[in-house]
N, CA, C and O atoms as a GROMACS GRO file, in nm:
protein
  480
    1UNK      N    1   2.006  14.553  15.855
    1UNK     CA    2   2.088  14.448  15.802
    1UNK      C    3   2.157  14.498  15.676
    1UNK      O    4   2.099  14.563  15.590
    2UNK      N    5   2.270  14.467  15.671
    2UNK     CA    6   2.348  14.527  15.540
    2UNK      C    7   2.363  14.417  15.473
    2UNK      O    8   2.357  14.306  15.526
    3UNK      N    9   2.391  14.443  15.318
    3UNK     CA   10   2.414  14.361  15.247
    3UNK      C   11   2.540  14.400  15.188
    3UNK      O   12   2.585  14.515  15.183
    4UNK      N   13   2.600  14.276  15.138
    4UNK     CA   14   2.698  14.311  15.059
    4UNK      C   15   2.685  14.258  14.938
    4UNK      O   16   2.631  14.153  14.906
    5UNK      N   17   2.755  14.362  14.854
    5UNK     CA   18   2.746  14.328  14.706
    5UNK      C   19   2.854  14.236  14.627
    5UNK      O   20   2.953  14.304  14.599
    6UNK      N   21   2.861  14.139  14.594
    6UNK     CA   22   2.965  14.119  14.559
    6UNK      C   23   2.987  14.158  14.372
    6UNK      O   24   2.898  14.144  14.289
    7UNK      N   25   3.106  14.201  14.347
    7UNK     CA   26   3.143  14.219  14.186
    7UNK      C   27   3.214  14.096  14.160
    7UNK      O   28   3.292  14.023  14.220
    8UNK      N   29   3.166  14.101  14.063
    8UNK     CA   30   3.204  13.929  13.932
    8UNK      C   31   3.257  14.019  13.828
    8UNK      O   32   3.190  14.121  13.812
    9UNK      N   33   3.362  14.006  13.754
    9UNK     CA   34   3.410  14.043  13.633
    9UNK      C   35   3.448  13.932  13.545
    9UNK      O   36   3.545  13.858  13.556
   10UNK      N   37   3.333  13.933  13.434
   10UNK     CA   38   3.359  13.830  13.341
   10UNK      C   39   3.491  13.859  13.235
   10UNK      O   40   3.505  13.954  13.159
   11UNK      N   41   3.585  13.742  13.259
   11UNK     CA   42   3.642  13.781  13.095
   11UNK      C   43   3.604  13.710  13.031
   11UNK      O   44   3.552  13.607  13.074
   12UNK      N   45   3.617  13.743  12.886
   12UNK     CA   46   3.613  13.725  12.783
   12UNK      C   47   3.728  13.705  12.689
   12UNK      O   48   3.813  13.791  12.667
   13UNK      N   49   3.725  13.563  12.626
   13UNK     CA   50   3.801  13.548  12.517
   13UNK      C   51   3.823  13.613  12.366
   13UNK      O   52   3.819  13.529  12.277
   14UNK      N   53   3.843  13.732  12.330
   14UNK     CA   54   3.807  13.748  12.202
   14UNK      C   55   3.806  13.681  12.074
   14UNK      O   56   3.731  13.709  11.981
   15UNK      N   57   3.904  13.579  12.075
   15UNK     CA   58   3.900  13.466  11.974
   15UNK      C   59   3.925  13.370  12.029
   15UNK      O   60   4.010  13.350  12.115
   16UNK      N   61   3.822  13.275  11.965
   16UNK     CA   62   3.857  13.141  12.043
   16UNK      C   63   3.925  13.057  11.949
   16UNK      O   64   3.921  13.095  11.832
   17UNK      N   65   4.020  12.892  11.991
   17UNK     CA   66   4.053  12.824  11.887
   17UNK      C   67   4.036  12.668  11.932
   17UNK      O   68   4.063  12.611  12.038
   18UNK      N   69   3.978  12.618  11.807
   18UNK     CA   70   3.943  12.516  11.816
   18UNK      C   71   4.073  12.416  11.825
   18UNK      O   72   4.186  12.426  11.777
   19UNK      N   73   4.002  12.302  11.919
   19UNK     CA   74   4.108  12.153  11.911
   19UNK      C   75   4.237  12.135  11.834
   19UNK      O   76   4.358  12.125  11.857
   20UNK      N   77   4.134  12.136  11.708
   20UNK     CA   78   4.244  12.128  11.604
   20UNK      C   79   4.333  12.221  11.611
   20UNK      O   80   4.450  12.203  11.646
   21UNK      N   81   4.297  12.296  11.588
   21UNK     CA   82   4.395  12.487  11.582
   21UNK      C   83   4.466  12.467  11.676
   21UNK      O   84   4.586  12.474  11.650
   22UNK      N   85   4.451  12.454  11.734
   22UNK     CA   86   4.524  12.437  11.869
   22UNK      C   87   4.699  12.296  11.858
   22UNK      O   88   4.822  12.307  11.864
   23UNK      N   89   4.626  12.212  11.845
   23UNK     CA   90   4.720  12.100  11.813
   23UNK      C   91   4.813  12.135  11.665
   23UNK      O   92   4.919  12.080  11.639
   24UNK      N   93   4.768  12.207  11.604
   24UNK     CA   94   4.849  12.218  11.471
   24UNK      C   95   4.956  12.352  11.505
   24UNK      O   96   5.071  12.388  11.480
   25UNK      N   97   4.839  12.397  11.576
   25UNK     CA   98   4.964  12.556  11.619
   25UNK      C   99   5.042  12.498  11.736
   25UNK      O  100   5.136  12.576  11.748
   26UNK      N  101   5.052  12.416  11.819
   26UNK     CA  102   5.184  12.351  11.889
   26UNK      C  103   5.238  12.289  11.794
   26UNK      O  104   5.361  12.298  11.802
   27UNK      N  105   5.204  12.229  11.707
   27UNK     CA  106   5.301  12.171  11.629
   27UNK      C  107   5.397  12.253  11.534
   27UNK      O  108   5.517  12.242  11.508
   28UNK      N  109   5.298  12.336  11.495
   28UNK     CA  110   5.405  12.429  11.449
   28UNK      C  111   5.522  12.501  11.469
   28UNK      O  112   5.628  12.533  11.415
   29UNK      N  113   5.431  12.517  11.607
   29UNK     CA  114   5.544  12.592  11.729
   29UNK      C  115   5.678  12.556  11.716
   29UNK      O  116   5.784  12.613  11.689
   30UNK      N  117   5.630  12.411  11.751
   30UNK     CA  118   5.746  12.311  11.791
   30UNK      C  119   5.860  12.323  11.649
   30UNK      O  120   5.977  12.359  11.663
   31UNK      N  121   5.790  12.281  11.501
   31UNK     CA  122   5.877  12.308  11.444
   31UNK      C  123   5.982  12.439  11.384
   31UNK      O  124   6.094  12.424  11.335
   32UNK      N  125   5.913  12.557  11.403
   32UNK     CA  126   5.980  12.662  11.362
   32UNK      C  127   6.061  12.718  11.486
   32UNK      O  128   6.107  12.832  11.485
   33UNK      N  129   6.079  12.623  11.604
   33UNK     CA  130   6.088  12.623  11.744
   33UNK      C  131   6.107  12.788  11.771
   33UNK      O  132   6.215  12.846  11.762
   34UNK      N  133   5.991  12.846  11.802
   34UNK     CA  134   5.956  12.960  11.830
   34UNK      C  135   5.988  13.010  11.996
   34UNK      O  136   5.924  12.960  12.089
   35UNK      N  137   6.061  13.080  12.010
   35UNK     CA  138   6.108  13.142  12.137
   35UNK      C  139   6.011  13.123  12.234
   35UNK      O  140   5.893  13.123  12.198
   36UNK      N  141   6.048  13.100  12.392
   36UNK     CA  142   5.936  13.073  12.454
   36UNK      C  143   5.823  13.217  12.497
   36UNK      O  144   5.704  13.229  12.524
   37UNK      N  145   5.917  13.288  12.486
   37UNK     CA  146   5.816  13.478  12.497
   37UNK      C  147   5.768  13.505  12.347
   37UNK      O  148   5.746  13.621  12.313
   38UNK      N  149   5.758  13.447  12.298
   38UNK     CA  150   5.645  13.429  12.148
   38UNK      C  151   5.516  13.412  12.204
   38UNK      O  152   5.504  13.342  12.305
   39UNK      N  153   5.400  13.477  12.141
   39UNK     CA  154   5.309  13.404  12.184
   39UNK      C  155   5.248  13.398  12.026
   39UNK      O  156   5.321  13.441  11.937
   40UNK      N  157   5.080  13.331  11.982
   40UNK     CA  158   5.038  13.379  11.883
   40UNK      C  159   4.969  13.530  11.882
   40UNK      O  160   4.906  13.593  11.968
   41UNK      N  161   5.017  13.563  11.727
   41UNK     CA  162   4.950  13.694  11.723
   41UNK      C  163   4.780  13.668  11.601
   41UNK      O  164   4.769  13.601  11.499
   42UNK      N  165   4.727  13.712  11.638
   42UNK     CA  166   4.597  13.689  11.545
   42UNK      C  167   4.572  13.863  11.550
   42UNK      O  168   4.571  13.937  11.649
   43UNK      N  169   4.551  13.898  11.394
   43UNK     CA  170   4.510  14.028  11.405
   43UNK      C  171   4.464  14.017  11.225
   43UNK      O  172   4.441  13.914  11.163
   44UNK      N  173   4.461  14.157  11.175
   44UNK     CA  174   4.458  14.165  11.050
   44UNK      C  175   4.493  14.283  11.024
   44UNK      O  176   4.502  14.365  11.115
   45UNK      N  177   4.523  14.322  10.874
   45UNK     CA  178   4.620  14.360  10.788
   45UNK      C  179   4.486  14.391  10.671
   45UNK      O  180   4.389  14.319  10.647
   46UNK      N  181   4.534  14.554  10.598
   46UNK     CA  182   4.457  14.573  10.454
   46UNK      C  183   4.524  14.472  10.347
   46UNK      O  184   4.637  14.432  10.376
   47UNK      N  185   4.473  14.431  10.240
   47UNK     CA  186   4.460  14.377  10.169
   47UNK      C  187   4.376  14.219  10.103
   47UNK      O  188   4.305  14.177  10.194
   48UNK      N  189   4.370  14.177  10.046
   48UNK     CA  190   4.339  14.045  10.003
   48UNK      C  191   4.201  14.104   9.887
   48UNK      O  192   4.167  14.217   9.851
   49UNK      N  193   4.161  13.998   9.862
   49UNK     CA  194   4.056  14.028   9.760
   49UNK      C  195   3.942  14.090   9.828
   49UNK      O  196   3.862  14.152   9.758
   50UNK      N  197   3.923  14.083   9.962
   50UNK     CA  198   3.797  14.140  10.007
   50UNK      C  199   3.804  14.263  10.102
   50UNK      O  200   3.701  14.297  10.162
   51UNK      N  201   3.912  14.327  10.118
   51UNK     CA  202   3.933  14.424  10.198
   51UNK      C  203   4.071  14.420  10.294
   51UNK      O  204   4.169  14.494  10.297
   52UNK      N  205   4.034  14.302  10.371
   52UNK     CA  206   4.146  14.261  10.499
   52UNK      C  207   4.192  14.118  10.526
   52UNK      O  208   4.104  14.032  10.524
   53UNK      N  209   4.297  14.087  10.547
   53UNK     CA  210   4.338  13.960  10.537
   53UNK      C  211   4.392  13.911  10.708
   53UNK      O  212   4.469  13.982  10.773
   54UNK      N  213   4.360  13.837  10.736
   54UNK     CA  214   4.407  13.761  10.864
   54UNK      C  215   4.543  13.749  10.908
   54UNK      O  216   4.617  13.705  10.819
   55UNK      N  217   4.607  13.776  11.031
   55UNK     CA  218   4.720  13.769  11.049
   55UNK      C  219   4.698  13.653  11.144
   55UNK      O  220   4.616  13.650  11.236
   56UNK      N  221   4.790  13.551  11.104
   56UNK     CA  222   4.795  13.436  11.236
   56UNK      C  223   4.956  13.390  11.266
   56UNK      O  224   4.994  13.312  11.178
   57UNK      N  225   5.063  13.422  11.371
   57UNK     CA  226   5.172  13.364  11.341
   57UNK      C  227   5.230  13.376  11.476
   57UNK      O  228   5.142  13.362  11.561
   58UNK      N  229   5.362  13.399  11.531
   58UNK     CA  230   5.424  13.364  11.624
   58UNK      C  231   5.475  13.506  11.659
   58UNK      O  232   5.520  13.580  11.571
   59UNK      N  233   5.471  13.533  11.756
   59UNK     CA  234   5.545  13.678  11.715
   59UNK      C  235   5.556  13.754  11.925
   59UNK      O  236   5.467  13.738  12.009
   60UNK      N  237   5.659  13.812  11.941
   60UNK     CA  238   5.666  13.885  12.061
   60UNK      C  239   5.592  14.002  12.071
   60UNK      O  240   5.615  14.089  11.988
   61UNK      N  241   5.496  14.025  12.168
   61UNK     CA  242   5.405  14.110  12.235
   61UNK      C  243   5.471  14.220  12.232
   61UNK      O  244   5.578  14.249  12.285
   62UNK      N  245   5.361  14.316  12.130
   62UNK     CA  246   5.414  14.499  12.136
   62UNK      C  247   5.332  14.575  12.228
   62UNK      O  248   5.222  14.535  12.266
   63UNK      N  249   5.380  14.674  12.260
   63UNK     CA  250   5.324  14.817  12.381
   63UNK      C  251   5.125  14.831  12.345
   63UNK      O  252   5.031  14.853  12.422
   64UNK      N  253   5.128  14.818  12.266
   64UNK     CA  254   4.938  14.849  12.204
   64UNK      C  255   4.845  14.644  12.207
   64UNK      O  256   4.740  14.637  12.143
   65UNK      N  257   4.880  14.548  12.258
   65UNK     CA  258   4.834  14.434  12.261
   65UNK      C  259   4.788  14.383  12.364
   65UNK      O  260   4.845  14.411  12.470
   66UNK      N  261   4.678  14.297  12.366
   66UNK     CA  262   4.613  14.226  12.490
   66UNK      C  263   4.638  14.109  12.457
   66UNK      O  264   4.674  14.072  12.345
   67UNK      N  265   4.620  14.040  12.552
   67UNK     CA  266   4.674  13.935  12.576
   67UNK      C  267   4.574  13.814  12.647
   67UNK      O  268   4.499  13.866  12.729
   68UNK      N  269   4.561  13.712  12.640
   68UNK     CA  270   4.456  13.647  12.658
   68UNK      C  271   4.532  13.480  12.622
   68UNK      O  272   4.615  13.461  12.533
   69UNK      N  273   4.474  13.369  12.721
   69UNK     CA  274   4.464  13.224  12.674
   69UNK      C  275   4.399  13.198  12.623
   69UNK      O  276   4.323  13.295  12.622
   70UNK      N  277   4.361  13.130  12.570
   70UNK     CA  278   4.267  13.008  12.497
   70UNK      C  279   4.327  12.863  12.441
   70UNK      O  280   4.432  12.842  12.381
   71UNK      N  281   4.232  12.778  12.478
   71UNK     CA  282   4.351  12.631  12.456
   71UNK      C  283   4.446  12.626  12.511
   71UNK      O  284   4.486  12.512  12.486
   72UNK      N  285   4.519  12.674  12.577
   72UNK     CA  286   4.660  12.647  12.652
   72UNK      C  287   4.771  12.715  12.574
   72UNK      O  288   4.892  12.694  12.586
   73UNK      N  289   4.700  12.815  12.480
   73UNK     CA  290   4.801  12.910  12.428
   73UNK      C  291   4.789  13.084  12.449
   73UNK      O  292   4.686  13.151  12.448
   74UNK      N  293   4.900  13.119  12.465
   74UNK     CA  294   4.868  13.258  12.506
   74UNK      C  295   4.870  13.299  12.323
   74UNK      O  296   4.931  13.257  12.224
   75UNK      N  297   4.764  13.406  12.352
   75UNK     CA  298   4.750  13.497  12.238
   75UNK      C  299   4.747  13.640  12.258
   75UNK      O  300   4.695  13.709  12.346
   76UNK      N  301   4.825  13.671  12.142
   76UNK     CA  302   4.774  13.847  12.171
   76UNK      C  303   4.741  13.872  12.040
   76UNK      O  304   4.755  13.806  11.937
   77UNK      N  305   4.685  14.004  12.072
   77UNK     CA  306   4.625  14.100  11.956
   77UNK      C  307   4.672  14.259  11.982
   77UNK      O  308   4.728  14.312  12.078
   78UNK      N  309   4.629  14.305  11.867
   78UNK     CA  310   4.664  14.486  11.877
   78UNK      C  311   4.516  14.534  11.929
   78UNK      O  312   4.424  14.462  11.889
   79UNK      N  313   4.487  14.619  11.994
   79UNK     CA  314   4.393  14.637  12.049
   79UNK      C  315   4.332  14.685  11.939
   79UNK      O  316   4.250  14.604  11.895
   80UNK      N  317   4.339  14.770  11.888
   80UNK     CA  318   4.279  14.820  11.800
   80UNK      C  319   4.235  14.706  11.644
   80UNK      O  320   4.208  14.760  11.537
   81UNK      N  321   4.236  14.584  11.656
   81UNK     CA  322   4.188  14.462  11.597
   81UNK      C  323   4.052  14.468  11.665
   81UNK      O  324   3.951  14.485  11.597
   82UNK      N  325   4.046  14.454  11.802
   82UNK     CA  326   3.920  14.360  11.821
   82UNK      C  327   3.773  14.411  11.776
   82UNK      O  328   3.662  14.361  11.792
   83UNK      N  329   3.815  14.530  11.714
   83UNK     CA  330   3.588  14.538  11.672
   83UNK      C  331   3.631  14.435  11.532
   83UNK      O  332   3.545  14.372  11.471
   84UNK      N  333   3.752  14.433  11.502
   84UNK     CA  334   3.734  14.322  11.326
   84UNK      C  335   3.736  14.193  11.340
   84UNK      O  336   3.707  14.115  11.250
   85UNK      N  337   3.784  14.147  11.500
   85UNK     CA  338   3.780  13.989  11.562
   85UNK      C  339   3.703  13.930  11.654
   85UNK      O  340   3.698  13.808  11.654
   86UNK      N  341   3.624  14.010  11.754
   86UNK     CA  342   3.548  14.000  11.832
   86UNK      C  343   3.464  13.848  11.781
   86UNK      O  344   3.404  13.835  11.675
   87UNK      N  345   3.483  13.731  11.900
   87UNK     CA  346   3.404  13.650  11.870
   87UNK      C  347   3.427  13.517  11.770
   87UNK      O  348   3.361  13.415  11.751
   88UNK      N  349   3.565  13.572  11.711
   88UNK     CA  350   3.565  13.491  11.594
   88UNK      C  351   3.663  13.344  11.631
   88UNK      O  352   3.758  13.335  11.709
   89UNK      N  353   3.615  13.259  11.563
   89UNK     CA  354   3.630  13.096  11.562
   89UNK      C  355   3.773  13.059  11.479
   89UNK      O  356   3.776  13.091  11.360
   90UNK      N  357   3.891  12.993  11.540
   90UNK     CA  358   4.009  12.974  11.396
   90UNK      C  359   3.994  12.845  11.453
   90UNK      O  360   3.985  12.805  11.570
   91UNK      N  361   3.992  12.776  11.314
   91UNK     CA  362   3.982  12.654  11.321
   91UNK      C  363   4.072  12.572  11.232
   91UNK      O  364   4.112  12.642  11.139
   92UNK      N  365   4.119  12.447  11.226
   92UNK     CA  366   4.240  12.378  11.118
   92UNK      C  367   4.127  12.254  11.064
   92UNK      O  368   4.052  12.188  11.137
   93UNK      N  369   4.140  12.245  10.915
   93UNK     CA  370   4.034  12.151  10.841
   93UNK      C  371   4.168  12.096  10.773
   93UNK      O  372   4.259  12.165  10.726
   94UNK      N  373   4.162  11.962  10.777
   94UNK     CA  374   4.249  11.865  10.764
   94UNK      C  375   4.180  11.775  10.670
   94UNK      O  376   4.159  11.667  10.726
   95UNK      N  377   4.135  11.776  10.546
   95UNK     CA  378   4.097  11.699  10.512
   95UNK      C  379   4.088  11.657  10.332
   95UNK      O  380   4.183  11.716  10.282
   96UNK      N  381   4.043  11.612  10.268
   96UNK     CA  382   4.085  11.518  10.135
   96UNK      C  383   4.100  11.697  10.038
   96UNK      O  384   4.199  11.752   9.988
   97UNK      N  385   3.971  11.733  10.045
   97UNK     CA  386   3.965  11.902   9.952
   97UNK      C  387   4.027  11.993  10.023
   97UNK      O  388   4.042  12.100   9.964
   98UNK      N  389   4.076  11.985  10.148
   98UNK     CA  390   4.074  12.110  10.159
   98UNK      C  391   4.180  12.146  10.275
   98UNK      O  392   4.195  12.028  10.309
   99UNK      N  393   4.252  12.206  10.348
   99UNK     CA  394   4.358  12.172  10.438
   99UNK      C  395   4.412  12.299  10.451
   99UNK      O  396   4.465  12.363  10.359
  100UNK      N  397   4.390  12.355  10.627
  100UNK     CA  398   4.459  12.514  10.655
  100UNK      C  399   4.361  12.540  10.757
  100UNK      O  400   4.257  12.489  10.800
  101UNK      N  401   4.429  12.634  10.778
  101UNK     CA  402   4.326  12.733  10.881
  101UNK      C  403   4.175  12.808  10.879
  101UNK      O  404   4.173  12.869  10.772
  102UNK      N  405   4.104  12.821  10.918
  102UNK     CA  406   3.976  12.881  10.885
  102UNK      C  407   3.954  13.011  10.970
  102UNK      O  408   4.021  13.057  11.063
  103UNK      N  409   3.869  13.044  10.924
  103UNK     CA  410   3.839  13.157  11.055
  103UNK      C  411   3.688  13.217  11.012
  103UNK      O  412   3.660  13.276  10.907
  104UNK      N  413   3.597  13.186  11.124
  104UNK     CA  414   3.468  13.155  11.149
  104UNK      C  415   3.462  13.323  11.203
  104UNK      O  416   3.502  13.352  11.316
  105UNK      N  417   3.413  13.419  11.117
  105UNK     CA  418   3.441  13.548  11.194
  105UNK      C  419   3.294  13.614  11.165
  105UNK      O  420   3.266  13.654  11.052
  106UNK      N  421   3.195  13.624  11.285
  106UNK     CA  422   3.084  13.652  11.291
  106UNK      C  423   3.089  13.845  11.259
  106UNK      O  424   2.977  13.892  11.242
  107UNK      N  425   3.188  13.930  11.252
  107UNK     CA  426   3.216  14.067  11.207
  107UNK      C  427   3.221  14.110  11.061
  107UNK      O  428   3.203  14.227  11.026
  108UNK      N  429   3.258  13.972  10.945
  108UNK     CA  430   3.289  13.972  10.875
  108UNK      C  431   3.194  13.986  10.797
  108UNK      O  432   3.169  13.869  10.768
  109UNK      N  433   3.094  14.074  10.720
  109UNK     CA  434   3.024  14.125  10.637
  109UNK      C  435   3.043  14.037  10.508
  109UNK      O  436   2.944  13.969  10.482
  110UNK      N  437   3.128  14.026  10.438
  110UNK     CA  438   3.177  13.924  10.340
  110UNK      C  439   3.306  13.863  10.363
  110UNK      O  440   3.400  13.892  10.436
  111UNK      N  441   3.278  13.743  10.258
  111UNK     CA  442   3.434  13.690  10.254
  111UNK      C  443   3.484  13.628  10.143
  111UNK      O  444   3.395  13.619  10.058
  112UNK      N  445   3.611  13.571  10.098
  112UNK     CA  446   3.638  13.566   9.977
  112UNK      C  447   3.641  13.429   9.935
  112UNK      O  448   3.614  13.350  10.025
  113UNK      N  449   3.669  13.377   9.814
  113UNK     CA  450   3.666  13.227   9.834
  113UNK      C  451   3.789  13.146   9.896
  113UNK      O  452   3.801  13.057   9.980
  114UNK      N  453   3.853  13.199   9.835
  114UNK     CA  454   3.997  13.139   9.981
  114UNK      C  455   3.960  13.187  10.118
  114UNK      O  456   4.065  13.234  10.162
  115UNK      N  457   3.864  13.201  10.212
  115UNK     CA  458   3.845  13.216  10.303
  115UNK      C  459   3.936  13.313  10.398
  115UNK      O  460   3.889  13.322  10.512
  116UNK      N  461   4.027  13.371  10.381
  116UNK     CA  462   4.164  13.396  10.426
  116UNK      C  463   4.140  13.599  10.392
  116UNK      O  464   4.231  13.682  10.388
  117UNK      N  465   4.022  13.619  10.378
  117UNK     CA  466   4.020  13.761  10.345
  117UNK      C  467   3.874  13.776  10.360
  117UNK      O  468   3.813  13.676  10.323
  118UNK      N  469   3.784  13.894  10.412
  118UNK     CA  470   3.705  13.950  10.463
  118UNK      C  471   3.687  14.119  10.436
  118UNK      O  472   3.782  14.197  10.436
  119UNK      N  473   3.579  14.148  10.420
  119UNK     CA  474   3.512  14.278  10.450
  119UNK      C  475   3.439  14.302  10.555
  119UNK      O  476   3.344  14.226  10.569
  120UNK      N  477   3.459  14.420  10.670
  120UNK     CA  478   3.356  14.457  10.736
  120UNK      C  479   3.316  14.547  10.773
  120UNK      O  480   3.210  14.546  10.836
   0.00000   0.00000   0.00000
């Protein structure tokens, strides 16, 4: 009797975005009315007080990027980002103190008090 094997290939999201994030980045969309071959780019960049600072914005897909949904938005990244994003949470806090983007990044060794910059 033979068996057959079947292969499953999980993907994986490398960043995920929350509800909110999600609804604020269509809205944004909408207002800076961003081309429809835009997608978001999430990556990071040297500088900020703690080493590296977060890239989050609108931007057309280059030759070195993956590409991935989450929420009903396409995202890409530079490949060479994901050991500094792997996993990580962007989230939008809307509220009396405090108001912007977050980013919940389990890679991140430290981070700064504006939240918006990381070491890892």
């Amino acid at each position: 009797m033979d068996t057959v094997l079947e292969k499953t290939t999980a993907t994986t999201t490398p960043v995920m975005l929350t509800e909110s994030a999600v609804e604020q980045l269509n809205l944004i969309r909408q207002q800076e009315n961003s081309p429809a071959d835009y997608c978001l780019r999430v990556g990071v960049k040297g500088g900020g007080c703690s080493g590296f600072s977060y890239i989050l914005g609108f931007d057309a897909p280059q030759e070195n990027d993956d590409t991935f949904d989450t929420g009903g938005i396409r995202v890409i990244m530079n490949k060479a980002h994901a050991i500094y994003l792997l996993g990580m949470e962007v989230d939008f806090i809307n509220g009396l103190d405090n108001r912007g983007f977050t980013f919940n990044n389990p890679n991140a060794e430290s981070t700064c008090g504006c939240g918006t910059s990381f070491s890892a």
